[in-house]
C-alpha positions in Angstrom: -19.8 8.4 25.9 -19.2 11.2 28.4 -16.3 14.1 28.9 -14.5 13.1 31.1 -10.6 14.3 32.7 -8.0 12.4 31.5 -7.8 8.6 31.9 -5.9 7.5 35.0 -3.8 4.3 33.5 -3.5 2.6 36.4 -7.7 2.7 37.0 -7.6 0.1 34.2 -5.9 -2.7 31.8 -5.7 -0.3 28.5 -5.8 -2.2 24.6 -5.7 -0.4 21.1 -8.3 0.0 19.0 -7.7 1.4 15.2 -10.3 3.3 13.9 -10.4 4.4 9.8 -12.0 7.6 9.6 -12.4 8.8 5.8 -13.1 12.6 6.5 -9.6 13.4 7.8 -8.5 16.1 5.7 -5.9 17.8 7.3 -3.9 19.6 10.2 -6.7 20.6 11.5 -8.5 17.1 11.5 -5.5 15.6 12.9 -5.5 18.4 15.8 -9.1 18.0 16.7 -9.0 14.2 17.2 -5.7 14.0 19.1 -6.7 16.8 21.2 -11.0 16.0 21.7 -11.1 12.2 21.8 -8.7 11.6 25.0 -11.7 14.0 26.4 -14.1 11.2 26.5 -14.2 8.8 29.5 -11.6 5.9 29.3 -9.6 7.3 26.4 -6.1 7.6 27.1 -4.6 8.9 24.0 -5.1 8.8 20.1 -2.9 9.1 17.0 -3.8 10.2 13.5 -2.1 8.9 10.7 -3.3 11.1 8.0 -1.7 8.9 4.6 -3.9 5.7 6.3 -6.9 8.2 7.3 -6.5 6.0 10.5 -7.0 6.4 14.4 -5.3 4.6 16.7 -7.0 4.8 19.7 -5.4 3.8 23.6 -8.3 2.8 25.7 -9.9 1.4 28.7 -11.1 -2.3 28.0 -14.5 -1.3 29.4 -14.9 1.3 26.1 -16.5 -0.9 23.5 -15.7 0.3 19.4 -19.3 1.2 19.1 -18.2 4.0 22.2 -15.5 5.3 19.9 -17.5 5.5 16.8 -19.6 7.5 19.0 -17.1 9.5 20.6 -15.5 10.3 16.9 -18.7 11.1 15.7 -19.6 13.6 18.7 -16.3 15.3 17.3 -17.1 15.4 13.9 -15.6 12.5 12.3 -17.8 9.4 10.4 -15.2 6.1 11.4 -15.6 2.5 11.7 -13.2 0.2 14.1 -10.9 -1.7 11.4 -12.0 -4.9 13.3 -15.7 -4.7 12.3 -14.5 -5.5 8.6 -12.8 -3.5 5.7 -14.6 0.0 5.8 -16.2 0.0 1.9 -15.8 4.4 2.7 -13.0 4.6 1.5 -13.9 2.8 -1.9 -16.8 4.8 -2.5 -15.5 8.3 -1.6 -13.3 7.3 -4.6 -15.9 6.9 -6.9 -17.8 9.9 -5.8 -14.6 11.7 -6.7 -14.7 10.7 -10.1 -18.0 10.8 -11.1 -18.0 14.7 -9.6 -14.8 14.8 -11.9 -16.5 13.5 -14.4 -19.3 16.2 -13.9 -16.9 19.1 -13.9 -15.2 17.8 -16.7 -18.5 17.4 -18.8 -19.8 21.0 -17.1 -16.3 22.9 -17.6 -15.9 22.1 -22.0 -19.4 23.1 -22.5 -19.2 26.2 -20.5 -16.0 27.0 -21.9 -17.2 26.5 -25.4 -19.8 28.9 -24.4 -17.3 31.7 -23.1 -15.2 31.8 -26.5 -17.8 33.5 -28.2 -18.3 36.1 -25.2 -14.3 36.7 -25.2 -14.6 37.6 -28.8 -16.8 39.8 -28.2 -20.4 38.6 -28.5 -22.6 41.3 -26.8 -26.4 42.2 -26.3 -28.7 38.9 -26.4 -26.8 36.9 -27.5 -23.9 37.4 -24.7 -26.9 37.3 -22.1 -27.9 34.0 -23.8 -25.0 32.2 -23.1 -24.7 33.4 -19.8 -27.9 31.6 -18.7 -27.1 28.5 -20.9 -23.5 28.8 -18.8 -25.7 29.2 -15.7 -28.2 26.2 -16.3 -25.2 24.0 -17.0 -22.7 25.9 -13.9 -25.4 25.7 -10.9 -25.9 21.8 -11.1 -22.3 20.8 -11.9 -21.3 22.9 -9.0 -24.0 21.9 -6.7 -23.1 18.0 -7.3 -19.4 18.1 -8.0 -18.8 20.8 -5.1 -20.2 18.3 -2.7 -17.1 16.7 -1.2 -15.7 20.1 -0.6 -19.2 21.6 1.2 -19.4 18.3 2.8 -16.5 18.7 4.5 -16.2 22.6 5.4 -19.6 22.4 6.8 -18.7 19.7 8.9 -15.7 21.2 10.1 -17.0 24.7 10.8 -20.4 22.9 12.3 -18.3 21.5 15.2 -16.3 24.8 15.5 -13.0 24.1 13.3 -11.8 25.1 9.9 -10.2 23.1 6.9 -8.6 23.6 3.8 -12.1 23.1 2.2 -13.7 26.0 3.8 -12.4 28.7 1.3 -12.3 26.5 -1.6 -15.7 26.2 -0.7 -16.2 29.9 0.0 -14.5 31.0 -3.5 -16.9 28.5 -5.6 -20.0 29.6 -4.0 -19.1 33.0 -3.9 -18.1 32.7 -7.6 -20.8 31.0 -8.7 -23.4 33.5 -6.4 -22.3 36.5 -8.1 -21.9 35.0 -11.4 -25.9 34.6 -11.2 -26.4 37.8 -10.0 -24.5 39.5 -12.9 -27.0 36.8 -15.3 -29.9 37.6 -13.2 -29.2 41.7 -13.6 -27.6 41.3 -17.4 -24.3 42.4 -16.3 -21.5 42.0 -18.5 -19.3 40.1 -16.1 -20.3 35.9 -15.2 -17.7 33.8 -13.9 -19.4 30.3 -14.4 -16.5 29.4 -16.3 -13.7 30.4 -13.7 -15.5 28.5 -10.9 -16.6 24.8 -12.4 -12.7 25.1 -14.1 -11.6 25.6 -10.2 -13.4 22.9 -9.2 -12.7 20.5 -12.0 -8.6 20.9 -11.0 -9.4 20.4 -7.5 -11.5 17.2 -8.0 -8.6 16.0 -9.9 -5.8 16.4 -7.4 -8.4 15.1 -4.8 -9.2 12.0 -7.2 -5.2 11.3 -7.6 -4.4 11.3 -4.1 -7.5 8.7 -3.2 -6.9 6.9 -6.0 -3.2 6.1 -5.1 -4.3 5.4 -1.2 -6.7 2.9 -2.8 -3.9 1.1 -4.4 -1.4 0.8 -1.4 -4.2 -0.3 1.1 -3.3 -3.5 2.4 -5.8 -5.3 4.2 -4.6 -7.0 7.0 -7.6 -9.8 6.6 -5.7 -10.8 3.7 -2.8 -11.8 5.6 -5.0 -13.9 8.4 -7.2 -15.7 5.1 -3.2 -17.3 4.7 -4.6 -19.4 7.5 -6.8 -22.8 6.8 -9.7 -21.6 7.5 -11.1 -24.5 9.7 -9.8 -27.4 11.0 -11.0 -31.5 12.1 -11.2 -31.1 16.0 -11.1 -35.0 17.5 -14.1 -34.8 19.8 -14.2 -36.5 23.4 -16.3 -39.4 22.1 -13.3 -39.9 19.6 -14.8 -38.6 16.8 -13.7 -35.5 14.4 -16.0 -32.5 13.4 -15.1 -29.6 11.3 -14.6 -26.4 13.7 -14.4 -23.1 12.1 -11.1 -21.3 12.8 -12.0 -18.6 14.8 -13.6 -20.9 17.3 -10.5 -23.4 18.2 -9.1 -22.9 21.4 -5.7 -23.9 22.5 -5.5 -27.8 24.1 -7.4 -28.9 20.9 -6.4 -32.0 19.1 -6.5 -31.1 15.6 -6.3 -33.7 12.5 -4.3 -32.0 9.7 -4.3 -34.3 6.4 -2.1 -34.0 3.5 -2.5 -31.1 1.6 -4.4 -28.6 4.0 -3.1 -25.1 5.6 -3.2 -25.8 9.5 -5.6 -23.3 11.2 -3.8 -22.5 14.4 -0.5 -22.8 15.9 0.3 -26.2 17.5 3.1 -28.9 18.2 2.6 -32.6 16.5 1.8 -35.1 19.0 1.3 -38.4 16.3 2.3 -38.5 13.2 5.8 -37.6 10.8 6.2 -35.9 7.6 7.5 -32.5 6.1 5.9 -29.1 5.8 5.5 -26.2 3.7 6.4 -23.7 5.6 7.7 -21.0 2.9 5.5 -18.8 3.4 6.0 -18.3 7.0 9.9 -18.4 6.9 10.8 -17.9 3.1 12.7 -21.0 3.1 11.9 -23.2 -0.3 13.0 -26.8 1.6 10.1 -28.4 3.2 11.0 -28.9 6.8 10.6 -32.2 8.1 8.0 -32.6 11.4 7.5 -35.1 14.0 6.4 -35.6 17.6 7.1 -32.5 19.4 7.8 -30.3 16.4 6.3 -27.3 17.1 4.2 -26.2 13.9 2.5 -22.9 12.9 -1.0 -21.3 11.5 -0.5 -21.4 7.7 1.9 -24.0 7.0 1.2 -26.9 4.8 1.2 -30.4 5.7 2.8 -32.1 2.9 3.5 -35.7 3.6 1.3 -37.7 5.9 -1.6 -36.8 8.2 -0.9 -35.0 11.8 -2.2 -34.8 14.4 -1.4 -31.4 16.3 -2.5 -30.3 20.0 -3.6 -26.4 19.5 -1.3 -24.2 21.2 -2.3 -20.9 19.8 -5.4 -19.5 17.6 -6.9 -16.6 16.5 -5.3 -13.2 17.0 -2.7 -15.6 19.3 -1.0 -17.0 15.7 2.4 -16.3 14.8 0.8 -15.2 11.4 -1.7 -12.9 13.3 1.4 -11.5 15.4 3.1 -11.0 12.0 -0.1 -9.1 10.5 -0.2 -7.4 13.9 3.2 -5.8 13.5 2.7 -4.8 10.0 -0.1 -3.0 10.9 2.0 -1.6 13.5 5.0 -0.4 11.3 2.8 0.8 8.6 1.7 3.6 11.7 4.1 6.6 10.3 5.5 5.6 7.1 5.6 9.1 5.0 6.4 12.4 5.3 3.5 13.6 4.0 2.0 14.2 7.5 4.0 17.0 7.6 3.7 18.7 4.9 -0.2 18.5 5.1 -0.2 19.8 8.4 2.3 22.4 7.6 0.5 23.8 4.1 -3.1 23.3 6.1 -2.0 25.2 9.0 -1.0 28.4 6.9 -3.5 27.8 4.3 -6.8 28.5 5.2 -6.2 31.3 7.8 -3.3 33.1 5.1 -6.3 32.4 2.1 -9.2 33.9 4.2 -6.9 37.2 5.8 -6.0 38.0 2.4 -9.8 38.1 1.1 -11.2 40.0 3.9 -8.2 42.4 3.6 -8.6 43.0 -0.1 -12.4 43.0 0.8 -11.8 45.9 3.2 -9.3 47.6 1.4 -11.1 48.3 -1.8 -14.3 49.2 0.1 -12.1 52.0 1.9 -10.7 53.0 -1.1 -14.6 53.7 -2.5 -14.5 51.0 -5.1 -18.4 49.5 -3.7 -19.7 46.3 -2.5 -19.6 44.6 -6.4 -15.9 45.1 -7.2 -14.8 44.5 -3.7 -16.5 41.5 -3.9 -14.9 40.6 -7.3 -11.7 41.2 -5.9 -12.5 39.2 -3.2 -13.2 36.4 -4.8 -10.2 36.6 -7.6 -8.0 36.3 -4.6 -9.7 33.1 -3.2 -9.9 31.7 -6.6 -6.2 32.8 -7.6 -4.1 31.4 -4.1 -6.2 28.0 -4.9 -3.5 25.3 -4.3 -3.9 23.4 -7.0 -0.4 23.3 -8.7 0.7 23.2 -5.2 -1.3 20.1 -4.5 -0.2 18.0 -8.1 3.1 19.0 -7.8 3.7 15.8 -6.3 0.6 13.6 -7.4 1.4 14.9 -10.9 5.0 13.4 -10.9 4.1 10.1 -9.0 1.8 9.2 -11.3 4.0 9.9 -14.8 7.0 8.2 -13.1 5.0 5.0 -11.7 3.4 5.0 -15.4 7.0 4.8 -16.7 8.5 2.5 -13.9 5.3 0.5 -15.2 6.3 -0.2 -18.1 9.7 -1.1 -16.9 8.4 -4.1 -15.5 8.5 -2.1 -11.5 4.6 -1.2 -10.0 4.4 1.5 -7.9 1.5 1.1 -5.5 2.1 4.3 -2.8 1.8 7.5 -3.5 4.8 8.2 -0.9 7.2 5.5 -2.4 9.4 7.5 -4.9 10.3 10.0 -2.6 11.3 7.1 0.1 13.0 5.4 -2.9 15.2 8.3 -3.6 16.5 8.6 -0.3 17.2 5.3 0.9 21.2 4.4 1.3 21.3 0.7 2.3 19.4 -2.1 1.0 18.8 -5.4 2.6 17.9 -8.1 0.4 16.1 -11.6 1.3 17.4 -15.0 -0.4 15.2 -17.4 -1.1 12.8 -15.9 -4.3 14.3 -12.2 -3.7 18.1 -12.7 -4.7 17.2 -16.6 -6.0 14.1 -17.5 -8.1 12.9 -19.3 -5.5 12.3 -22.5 -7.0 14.7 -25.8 -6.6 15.9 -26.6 -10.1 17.3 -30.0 -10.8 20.6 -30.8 -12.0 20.1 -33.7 -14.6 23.3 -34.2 -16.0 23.9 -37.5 -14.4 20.9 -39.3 -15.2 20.6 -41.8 -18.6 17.3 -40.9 -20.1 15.6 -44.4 -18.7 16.7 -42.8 -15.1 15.0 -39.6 -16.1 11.8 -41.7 -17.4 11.7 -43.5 -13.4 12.3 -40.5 -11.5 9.6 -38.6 -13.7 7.1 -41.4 -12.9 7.8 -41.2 -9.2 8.2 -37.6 -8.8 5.0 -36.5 -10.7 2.9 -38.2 -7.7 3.9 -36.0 -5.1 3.5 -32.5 -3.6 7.0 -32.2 -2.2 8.7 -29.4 -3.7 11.6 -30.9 -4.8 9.4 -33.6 -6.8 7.4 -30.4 -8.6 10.7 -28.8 -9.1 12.1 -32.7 -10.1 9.0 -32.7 -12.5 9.2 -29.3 -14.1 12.8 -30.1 -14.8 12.0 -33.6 -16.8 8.9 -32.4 -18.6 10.7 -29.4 -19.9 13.0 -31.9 -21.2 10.2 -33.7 -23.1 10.9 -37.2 -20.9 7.9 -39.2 -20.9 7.4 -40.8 -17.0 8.3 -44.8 -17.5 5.2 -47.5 -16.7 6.3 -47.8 -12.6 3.5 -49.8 -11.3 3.1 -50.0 -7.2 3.7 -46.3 -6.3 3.2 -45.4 -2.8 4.8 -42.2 -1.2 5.4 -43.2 3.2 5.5 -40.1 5.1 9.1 -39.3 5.7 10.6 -41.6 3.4 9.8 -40.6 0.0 7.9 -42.5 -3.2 8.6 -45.9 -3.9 7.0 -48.8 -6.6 8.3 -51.6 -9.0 9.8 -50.9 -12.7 11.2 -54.0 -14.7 11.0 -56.6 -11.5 13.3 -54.0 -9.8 12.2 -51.9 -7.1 13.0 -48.0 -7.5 12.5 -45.1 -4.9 13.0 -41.4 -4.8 14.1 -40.2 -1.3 15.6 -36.8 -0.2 19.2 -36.9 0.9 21.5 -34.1 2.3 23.8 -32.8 -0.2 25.9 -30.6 2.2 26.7 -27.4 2.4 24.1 -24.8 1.5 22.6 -27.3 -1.2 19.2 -29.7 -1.6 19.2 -33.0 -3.1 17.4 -36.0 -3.2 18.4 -40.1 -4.2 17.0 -41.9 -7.2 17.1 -46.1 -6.3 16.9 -48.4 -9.1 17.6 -51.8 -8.3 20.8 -51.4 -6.5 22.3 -48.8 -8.2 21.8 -45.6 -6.3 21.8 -41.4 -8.4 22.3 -38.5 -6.5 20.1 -35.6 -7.6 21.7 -32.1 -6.9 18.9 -29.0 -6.8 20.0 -25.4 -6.4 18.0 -22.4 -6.6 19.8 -19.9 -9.3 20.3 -16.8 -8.4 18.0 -14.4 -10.7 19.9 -13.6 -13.7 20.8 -9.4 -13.2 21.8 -9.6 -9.7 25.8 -8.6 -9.6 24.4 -5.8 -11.9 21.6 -4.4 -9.8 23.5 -4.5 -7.0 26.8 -2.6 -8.7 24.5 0.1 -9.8 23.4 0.1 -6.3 26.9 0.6 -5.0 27.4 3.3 -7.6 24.6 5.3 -6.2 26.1 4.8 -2.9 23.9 2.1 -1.6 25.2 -0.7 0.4 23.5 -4.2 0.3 23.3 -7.0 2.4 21.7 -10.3 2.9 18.8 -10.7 5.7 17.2 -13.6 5.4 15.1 -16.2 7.4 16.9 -19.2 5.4 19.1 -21.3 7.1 22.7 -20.0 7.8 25.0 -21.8 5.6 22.5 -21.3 2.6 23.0 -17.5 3.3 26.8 -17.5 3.7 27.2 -19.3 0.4 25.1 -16.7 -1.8 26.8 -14.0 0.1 30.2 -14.9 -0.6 29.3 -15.5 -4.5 27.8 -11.7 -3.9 30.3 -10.4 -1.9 28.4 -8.6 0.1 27.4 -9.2 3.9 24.5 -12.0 5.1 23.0 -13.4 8.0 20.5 -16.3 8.1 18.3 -17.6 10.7 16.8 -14.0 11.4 13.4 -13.9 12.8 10.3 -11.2 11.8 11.0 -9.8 15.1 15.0 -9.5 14.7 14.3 -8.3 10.8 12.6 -5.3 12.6 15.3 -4.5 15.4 17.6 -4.9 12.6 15.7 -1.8 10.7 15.1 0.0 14.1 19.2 0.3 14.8 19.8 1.0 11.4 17.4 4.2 11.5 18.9 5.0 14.8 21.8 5.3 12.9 20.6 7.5 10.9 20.3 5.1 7.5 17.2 5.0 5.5 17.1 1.1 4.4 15.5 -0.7 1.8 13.8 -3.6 2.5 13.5 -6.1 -0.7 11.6 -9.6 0.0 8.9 -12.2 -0.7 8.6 -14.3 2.4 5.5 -14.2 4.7 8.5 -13.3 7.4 9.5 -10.5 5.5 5.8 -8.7 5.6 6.8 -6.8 8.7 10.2 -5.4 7.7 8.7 -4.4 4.4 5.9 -2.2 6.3 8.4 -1.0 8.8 11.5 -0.2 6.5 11.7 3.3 4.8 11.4 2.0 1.3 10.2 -2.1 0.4 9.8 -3.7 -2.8 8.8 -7.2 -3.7 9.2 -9.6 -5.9 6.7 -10.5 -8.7 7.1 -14.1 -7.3 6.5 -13.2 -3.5 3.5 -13.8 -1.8 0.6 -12.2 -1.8 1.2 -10.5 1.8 4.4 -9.4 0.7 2.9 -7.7 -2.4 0.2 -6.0 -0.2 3.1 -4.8 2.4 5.7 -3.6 0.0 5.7 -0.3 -1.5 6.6 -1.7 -5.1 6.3 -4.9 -6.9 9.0 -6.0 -9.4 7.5 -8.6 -12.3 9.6 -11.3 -13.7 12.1 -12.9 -12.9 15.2 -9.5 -13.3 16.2 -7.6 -10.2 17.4 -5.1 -12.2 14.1 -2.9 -11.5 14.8 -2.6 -8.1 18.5 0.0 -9.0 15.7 1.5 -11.8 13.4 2.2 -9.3 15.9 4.5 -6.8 17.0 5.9 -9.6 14.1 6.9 -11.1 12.5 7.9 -7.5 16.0 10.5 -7.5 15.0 12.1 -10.7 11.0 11.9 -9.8 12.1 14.5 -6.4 14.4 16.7 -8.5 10.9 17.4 -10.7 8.6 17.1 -7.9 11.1 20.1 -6.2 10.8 22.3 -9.4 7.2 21.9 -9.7 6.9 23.3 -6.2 9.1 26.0 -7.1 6.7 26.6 -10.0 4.1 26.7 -7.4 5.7 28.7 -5.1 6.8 31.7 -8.3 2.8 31.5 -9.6 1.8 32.4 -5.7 4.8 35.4 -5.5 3.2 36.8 -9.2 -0.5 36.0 -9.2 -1.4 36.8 -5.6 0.0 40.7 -5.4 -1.6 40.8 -9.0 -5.4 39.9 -7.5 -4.9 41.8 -4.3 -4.4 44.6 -6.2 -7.5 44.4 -8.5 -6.0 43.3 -12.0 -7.1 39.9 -12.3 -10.8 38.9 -12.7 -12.4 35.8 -11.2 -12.4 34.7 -15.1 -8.6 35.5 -15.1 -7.4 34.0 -11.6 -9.0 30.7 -12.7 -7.0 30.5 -15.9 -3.8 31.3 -13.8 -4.5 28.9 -11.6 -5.3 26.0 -14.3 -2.4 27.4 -16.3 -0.2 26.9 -13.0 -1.0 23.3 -13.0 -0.8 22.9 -16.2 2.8 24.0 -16.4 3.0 21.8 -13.4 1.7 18.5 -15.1 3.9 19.3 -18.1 7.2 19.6 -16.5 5.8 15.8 -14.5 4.9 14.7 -18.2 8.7 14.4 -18.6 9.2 11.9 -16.0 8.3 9.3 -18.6 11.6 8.9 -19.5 13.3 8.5 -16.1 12.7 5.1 -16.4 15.3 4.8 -19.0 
């Protein structure tokens, strides 16, 4: 690709392309794309979202992805377009993290274990000894475990910008440069010690933060895999073949039997049943389907084959839509932008004035090149940011550990602080405030009753008939000899028992309820099913009200199901609510200034979880749902969800004293190097000791979960 002025928008039809680029650091980074890349012909605009260490890119359709990769590259940025497949980057820059931590780790006790003996006063050979066993372990550790911070300043300074790994990277080498000198010349002074120990806290804070993005990742691809993943196409000879999803095309006549996940979205033109379609609407009733019904990508066909006319596939799905606007919502999620770009901005220019000052300054003042130097490099070492940086790692990580064990998983590094400011909290029904799954109510049924129904329900997939099931076999009834079963689409399961003939059908119950009819003979048993709310939920949400959080009901279920729970809750609902109106719902409410919660499991929720300013999810949700919320609850108690924002609250009130920490070591320790006091030795112990004081004060987060 070539410069080029600015894209006129009008020249051409522009799409969106989103890139994941692993080396974005920083401020900087974010600066250098959002300002260069619009440079190159047929770019419009680009956006940097810094958490995701994604692009998204506005662009002519004539620029391919391999033109961006090459455009991003010509700036100084490795990337992939998240359409060619997950990026495997981001999984490996991981584990080079923690095999340089490992290194360092190794590198730093040995060296240390070394230094003891030279800070009691070991002199002569056997000091200069240990400096050159310090130095044959120091250069390689450094040289390896250094790498992701050379790596990067040298790519950043190569392409004429700065990072805040150019005067880490300065200090180290600088450290470790003299340090062989002083070995090399049997000086008295190494600093092997003070410059692996540097490195070894900075890998760590490095290795938390990637390790908690690799957690919260959701791939979109998992959402789309929901979809069967081909379908039987009828053929214009009359025949079916098996067509791979990707390659149906709308007008299609697909054959969908019992049992299998349809592929696209369609509307039945033969055939009548009922379908799954939980995990699309988060309602737990099948809903019946006939000529004309329109059907989507994902649900299950449960009674009966159909056969459905393609009206949508691919990227055209309602499921792909859905995926789309998660992907969408997830764009600017934490706050964390701008802080980086605020500590990055100040950083590196603040870190690198100070050196060259002090630099200058002694060498004025006559104190030579060496101890100028030394100073130098005390300063760099001693304004490191590492308490800074696991001041907020540190606590995430202690209070997820606790939440943990609580029964709550925290999967973003970002989602405490969002927990502890939310101030309203909208709850799905079905499987978020419910369990999710119909239970029967048996009480009216003699036990040969329960013996017939058990023989006819354990043949089907209807979920009423699993949850019919579950109920008897948990009651130890044994399913009677019925002999002749046969379930007709639409009608339910029928067969012979004692001369008589016996059925099990579904049957409207009214109201908010499900229910179905047991037939023996002529005598005819109503079968009530409701889905129990989970058993903490007045609690959770009266210590939700107590921390001044409202809640309400938003759910995709059907309306009078909603207005029944709510009124048992007392607190508002709406049902019938779309992905789409979920979102606009979220959208007025942070116009409003709120900051909601979003708590589901439905497929429809997916969106509104990415989108809302905090999300949790069910244990019992589906898998989407687990990638897109922030937190997963396990088991069947709500109760974790109150935990968790109270928890988050107390997790920001340590999180601000560890920066205060920070801020007091910076305010002491800086003035102290500038001024020639503190060694290169010294400034790295402050600077562990800093984050150690930082970590400790985190360490008693594992009690907030109490």
């Amino acid at each position: 690709m070539n410069l080029a002025t600015a894209l006129d928008p009008g020249a051409e039809a522009l799409v969106d392309t989103r890139l994941t680029a692993p080396g974005i650091r920083c401020a900087g980074c974010i600066g250098k794309i959002e300002r260069d890349l619009p440079k190159f012909a047929g770019v419009a605009s680009a956006r940097v979202n810094l958490s995701a260490k994604r692009v998204l890119v506005r662009h002519a359709a004539s620029v391919s992805d391999s033109d961006l990769v090459e455009a991003m590259r010509a700036i100084g940025f490795e990337a992939q377009a998240v359409s060619a497949g997950p990026l495997s980057a981001d999984d490996a820059e991981t584990k080079a993290l923690l095999r340089a931590l490992a290194v360092a780790g190794f590198g730093m006790m040995n060296i240390m274990l070394l230094s003891v003996s030279v800070w009691s006063g070991a002199g002569g050979a056997t000091r200069e000894l240990f400096h050159w066993l310090s130095a044959i372990i120091a250069v390689p550790v450094v040289a390896y475990s250094g790498q992701p911070f050379f790596k990067s300043a040298l790519r950043a300074l190569r392409h004429g910008r700065t990072n805040m790994d150019v005067p880490i990277s300065i200090g180290v080498t600088l450290a470790t440069g003299l340090s062989l000198f002083e070995t090399v010349t049997w000086g008295e002074q190494a600093y092997f010690d003070g410059a692996v120990m540097l490195l070894f806290f900075l890998l760590a804070g490095r290795a938390l933060d990637a390790t908690m993005r690799g957690r919260t990742r959701a791939e979109i691809g998992a959402l789309l895999s929901k979809m069967g993943r081909s379908a039987s196409v009828v053929q214009p000879d009359g025949s079916a073949h098996r067509v791979p999803a990707d390659l149906l095309e709308p007008g299609m006549l697909m054959l969908v039997a019992v049992g299998e996940a349809l592929a696209a979205d369609g509307v039945v033109e033969a055939g009548a049943g009922a379908i799954d379609n939980a995990m699309l609407t988060g309602e737990s009733a099948p809903e019946a389907v006939g000529p004309g019904c329109p059907v989507h990508a994902g649900a299950i066909n449960l009674l009966g084959p159909l056969q459905v006319r393609v009206t949508a596939a691919a990227g055209d799905t309602a499921i792909a839509h859905i995926a789309q606007l998660m992907d969408e919502a997830g764009q600017s999620r934490s706050r964390y932008v701008r802080i980086a770009d605020r500590v990055s901005r100040l950083y590196a220019p603040v870190v690198h004035t100070l050196a060259a000052l002090a630099f200058t300054g002694w060498m004025i003042a006559g104190a030579g090149w060496h101890q100028s130097l030394v100073i130098a490099i005390a300063v760099l070492i001693i304004t490191c940011p590492c308490a800074m940086g696991l001041a907020v790692p540190a606590a995430q990580v202690v209070a997820a550990g606790a939440l943990g064990r609580r029964g709550l998983l925290v999967k973003d590094g970002g989602a405490l602080e969002r927990l502890s400011e939310v101030d309203v909290a909208l709850f799905d029904k079905t499987g978020t405030l419910t369990l999710g799954e119909p239970r029967p109510d048996l009480a009216g049924l003699t036990d040969a009753a329960k013996a017939v129904a058990l023989a006819l329900a354990q043949v089907s997939r209807h979920p009423l008939s699993r949850g019919l099931t579950a109920g008897l076999l948990a009651q130890g009834i044994v399913p009677a000899a019925v002999t002749e079963i046969a379930e007709v689409a639409g009608s339910g399961i029928t067969g012979m028992f004692d001369g008589k003939p016996v059925a099990l059908t579904s049957a409207p119950a009214g109201g908010s309820r499900l229910a179905c009819e047991l037939a023996i003979g002529g005598k005819r048993t109503m079968i009530e099913f409701r889905d129990e709310l989970r058993p903490d939920v007045l609690e959770t949400l009266a210590q939700l009200k107590a921390m001044g959080i409202e809640s309400q009901i938003v759910s995709g279920d059907r309306a009078e199901a909603v207005a029944s729970i709510a009124a048992r809750l007392g607190i508002p609902g709406s049902g019938g609510i779309s992905p789409q109106a979920k979102l606009a719902l979220l959208e007025d409410l942070k116009a409003q200034g709120k900051r909601p919660l979003m708590v589901g499991d439905g497929l429809n929720d997916g969106p509104a979880l990415a989108a809302a300013h905090a999300s949790i999810a069910p244990g019992s949700a589906s898998d989407l749902s687990q990638q897109a919320a922030d937190a997963v609850s396990v088991g069947e108690r709500l109760l974790p969800v109150a935990l968790a924002v109270r928890a988050a609250r107390r997790t920001m009130q340590i999180v601000r004293q560890n920066f205060g920490i920070a801020v007091l070591y910076n305010l002491c320790a800086v003035p102290l190097a500038v001024l020639g006091l503190v060694t290169p030795l010294i400034a790295a112990i402050a600077m562990s000791a800093s984050s150690l004081i930082v970590i400790g004060n985190s360490l008693r987060l594992a009690r907030a979960a109490r």
